[in-house]
N, C-alpha and C positions, 0 to 999 in steps of 0.2 A: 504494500500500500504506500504509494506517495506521499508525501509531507502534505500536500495543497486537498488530497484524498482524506488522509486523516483530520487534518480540519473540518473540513468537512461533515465527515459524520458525527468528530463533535460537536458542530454548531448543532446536527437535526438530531443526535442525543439531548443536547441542553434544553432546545424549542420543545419535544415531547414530552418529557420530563418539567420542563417548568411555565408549560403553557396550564395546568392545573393553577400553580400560587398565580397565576396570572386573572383567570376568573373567580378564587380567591380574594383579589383584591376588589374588585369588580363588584361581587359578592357585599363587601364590606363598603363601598360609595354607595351601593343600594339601599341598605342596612342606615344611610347617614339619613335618605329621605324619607323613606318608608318608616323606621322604626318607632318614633315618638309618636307617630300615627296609629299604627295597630298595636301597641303596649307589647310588652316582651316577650310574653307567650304565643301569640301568632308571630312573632317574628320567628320565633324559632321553628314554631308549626311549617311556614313557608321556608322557611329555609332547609329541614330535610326534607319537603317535600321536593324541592329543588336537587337536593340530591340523589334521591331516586329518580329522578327522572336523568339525570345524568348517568348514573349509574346502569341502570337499563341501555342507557345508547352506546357505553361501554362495552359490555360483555356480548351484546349483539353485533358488534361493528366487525365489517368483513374488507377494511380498509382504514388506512391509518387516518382519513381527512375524518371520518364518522366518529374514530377513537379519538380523533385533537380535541372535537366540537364535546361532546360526553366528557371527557375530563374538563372544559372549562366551565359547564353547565354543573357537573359537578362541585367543581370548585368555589364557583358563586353560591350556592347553597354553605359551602362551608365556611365562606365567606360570611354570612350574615349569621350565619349559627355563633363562629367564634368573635363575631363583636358585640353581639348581644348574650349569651351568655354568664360570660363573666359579671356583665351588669347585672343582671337578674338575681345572680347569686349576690351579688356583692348589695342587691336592696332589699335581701329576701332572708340574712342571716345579720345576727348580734355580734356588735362588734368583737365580742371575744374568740367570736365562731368564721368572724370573715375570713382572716387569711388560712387555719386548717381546711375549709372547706373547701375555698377553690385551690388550695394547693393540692388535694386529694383529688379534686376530679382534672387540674391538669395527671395527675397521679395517670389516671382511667386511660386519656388520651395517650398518653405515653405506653402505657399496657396495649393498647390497640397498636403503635408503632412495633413494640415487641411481638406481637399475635401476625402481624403481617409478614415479619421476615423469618418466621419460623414457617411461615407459611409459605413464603417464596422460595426457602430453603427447601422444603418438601415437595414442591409441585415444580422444583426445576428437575426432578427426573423425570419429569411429564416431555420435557421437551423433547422433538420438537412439535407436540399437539399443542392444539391454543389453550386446552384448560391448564395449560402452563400459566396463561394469563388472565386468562377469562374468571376461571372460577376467584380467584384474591379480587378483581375488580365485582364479582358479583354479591359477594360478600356485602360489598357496602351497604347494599340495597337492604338486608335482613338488618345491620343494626340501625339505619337512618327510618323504618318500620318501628322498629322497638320505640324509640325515641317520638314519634307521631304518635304512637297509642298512650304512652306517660305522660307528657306534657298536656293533656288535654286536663287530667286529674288536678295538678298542679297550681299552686295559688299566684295570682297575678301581682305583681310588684305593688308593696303598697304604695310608695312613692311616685310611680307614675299614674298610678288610680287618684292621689290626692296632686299632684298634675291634671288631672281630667275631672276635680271637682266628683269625684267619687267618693266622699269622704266616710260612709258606712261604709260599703265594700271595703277602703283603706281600713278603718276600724275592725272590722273581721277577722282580714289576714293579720294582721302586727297582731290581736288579743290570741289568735292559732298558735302564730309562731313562738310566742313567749309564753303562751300557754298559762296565761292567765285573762281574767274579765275586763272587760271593753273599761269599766269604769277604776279599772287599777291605777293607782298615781304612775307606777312606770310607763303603761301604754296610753296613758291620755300623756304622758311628756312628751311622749315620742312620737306622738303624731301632730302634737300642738307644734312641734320646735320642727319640723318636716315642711307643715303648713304656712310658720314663719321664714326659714330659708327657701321655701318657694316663691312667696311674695317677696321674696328680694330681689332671686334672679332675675336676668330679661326673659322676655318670649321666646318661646324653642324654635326658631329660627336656625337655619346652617350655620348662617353667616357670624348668627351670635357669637359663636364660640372662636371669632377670630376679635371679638369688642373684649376691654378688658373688665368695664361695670365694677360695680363694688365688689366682685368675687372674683375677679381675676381670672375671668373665662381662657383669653388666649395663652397668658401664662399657663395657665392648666392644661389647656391643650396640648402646650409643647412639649410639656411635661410626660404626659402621655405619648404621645410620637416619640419624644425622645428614647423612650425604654425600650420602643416598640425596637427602634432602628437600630438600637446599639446591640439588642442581644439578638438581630440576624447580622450584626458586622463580626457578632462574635465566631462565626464559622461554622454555628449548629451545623448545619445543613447539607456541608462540606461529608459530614460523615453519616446524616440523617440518611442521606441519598444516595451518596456514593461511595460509601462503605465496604462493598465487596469489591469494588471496581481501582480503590486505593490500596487496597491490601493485594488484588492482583498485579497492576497496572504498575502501582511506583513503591510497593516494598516488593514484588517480584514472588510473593506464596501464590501455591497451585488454585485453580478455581475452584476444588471441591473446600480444600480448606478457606476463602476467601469468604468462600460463602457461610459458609460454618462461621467463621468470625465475626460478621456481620452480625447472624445472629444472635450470637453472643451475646457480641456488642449491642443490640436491642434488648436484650435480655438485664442486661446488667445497668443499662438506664434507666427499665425501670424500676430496679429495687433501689436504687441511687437515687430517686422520685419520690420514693417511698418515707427515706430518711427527713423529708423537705417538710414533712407534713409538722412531727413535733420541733423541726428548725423552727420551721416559719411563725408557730406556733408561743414559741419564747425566745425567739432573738428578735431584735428590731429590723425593719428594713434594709436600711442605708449599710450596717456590717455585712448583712448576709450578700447585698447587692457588690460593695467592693472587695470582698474575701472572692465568689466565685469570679469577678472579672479577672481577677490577681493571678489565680489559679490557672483558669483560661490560657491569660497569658503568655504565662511558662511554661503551659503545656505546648503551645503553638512555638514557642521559641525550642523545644526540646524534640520537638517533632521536625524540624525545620532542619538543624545540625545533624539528628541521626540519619535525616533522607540524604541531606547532603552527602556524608562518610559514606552511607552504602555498602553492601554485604550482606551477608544472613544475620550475624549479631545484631550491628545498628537496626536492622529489618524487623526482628524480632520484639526490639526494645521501642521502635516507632508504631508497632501495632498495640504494646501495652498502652501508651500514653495516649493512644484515642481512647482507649479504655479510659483515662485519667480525666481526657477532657471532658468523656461524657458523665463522668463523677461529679465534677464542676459545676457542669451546668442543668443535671438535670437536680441538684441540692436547691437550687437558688434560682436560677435565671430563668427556666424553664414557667415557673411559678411568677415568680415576679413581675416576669415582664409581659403578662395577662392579669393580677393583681392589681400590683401598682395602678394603670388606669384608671382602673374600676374604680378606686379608692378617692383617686384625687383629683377625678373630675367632677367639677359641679353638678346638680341634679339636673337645673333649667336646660343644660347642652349634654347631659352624660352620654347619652343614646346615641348623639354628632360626633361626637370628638373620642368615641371611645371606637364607633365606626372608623374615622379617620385614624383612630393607633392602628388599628387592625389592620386599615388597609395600607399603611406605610410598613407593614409587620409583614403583609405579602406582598407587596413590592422589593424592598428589601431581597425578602426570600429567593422570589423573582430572579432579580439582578445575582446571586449568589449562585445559583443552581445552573442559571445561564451560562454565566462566564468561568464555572470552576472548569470544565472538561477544557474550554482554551488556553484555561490559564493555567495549568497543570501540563498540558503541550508547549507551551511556551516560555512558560518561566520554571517548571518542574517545583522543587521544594522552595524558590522563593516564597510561592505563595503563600504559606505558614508565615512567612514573617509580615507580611499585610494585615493578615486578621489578629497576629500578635502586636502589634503596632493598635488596634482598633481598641483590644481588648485595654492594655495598658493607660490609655487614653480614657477610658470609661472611669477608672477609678476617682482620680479629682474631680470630676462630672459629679458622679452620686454624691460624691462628699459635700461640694458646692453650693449644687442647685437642687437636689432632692431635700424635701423634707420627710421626716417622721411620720406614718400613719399608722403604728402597728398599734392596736387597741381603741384607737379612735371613732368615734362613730363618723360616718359620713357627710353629718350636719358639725361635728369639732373640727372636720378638715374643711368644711365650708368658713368656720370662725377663725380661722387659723390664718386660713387667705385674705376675707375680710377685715381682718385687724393688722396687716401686714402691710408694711410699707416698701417693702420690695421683695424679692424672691431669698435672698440670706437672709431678711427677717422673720419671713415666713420659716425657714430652717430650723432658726433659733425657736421661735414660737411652738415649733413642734418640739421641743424637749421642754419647754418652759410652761407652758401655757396649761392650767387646773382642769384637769380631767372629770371626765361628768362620769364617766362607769370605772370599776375597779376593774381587774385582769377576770374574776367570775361574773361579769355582764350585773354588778348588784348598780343601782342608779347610787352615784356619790352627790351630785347638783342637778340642779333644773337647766337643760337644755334652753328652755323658752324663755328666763328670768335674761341669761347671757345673748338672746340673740333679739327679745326685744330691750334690753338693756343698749342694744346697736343701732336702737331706733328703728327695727323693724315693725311694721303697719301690719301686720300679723293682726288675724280675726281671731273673735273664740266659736272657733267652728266646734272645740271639742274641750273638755270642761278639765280643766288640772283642779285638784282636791291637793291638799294639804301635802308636801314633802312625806315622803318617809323610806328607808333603807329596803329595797326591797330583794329579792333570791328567785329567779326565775323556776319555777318546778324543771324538775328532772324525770 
């Protein structure tokens, strides 16, 4: 094969392969105008509905233009699932219970990454018949089914219902979820102080989330992009995707073992996933975010030197530390950088700007999955040192400009921003600033007392009774 020939087929490797995060993204611009419209449960409803219908043109497709079209179809569905999601979760659980929860069901998704390449590994002695490929794309279709029959059950964000002037349906869910009575001093707090950070925000508008208003919309947006884009510069995807194809191609192991590794290597990110749940759980943000970029790092500069030497040894020792790097990141980054948004974007735009993380999150990806087979042709082991350069870089970033959310409620990161006079005071203000719940979700202060304390026009749509310490049952 020629030089201009092997180009080549990496370009239409890279286009096959990453015209999926392509409708991905897609997915997630859609997710920016639709979502605040149909509230978060039909978004998601439509969004695997969108995937089975991709899915289906997948595994039936008897030519690559029918399989391009089915994986971007598909991918727009996954698109608007993964921007809305993590919202839902993140307006639908106690602040004590925010970051375990989504960090478990990024946990889930990552178990699906590992289920696929066990599966890939098993059905490549299928080749060369198509249920080599057919059956792992048909697959999808049975769990984006699962997911249309649950979500139907499933309670609607209270926060976007008291957006939509729902305010009993609002009262419902929050009295479910804390599992105490409508007239409890904690859940009339929390929906009084919900109802006053909403009459703050502006109108849920796109455009909103690029105004700054008393809450700091486009700061928050950036915010969110930011994480988005830094942990696909971190090189996920580099081995998300092309995993068996680096361990054949540029450490030089045989394809059966390549593939086997791969494996593995799926297998062992997500019990490394797994670990994230009680991290994320009791360490703060901002460490866990600069520890795994750190990590990253030096994994990519370690990776980078032993491709360079070359042999079996160095070969051997450049296939552990993907191992390493996926230790890294699936502790921390993986979690976070689907978290993080959810947390500290406003409520009036969450739905826009959590859409736009997402979709700078598969753009990113995109651009990554793209250019790795050329850049790997071209520049061989440099490129280790690009994403080691990215990762190193991210560290004074989170130090910087990230604030604090871990325990916060979502209306204490709204007061955080609102009483912040620029983006390092908001910082500081997350380690300083009097917390309304303890680490067990008990209410310590009145959300409503501090946000109409802000001169918030806040109604009494819903009735606060007297202070008192309260314990969510169990």
């Amino acid at each position: 094969m020629t030089p201009s020939e092997k180009n080549n087929q990496s370009t239409i490797q890279g286009v096959a392969i990453s015209c999926y995060t392509l409708g991905c993204a897609v997915g997630a611009f859609l997710a920016m105008r639709f979502g605040q419209i149909t509230g978060r449960r039909w978004a998601i409803f439509i969004g695997c509905s969108v995937v089975s219908i991709g899915a289906v043109l997948q595994f039936s497709a008897f030519g690559l233009p029918q399989f391009v079209v089915g994986r971007v179809i598909c991918g727009m569905g996954t698109g608007i699932n993964t921007s809305t999601v993590p919202v839902w979760q993140a307006e639908t659980t106690k602040p004590h219970q925010r970051g375990p929860v989504i960090a478990f069901e990024t946990s889930m998704v990552i178990a699906g990454v590992m289920v696929s390449y066990w599966i890939d590994f098993g059905l490549s002695y299928a080749e060369p018949s198509s249920a080599a490929w057919r059956v792992p794309v048909a697959l999808q279709l049975v769990f984006a089914l699962i997911v249309l029959g649950m979500i139907l059950v499933m309670p609607e964000s209270p926060r976007w219902l008291i957006c939509q002037d729902r305010l009993e349906e609002a009262a419902a869910v929050v009295s479910a979820l804390y599992d105490l009575p409508e007239e409890d001093p904690l859940v009339a707090d929390q929906l009084q102080a919900i109802r006053a950070i909403q009459q703050v925000g502006s109108k849920a508008g796109i455009l909103e989330m690029f105004t700054q208003g008393p809450l700091k919309n486009r700061t928050r947006t950036m915010l969110g992009v930011g994480i988005q884009v830094l942990s696909q510069l971190s090189g996920i995807n580099i081995i998300t995707y092309y995993a068996a194809t680096i361990y054949e191609n540029e450490i030089g192991l045989t394809p059966f073992v390549s593939r086997l590794l791969a494996a593995g290597n799926g297998t062992q990110y997500f019990v490394a996933s797994l670990f994230s749940v009680p991290i994320i759980k009791h360490c703060n943000r901002r460490p866990v975010m600069m520890m795994v970029a750190s990590g990253m790092s030096l994994s990519m500069v370690v990776l980078a030197i032993l491709n360079s030497i070359g042999g079996r040894g160095p070969g051997i020792g450049a296939a552990a530390f993907l191992f390493v790097f996926n230790t890294f990141f699936g502790i921390g980054y993986a979690q976070l950088s689907w978290l993080y948004p959810a947390e500290v974007t406003p409520l009036s735009v969450r739905s826009q700007a959590n859409a736009l993380s997402t979709a700078s999150n598969w753009l990113g990806n995109f651009m990554v999955v793209m250019i790795t087979p050329v850049a790997f042709n071209n520049i061989g082991w440099r490129t280790y040192i690009i994403f080691a350069i990215f990762n190193f870089a991210a560290v004074p970033v989170f130090y910087l400009f990230f604030p604090e959310t871990r325990g916060r409620s979502l209306e204490e990161v709204d007061l955080i921003f609102r009483q912040s006079k620029n983006l390092r005071h908001a910082v500081q203000l997350g380690f300083t600033m009097d917390r309304h719940f303890d680490h067990k979700g008990n209410l310590l202060k009145s959300m409503v007392q501090d946000v109409q304390g802000e001169g918030s026009p806040a109604k009494d749509d819903f009735t606060v009774t007297e202070h008192r310490e309260v314990s969510p049952k169990t």
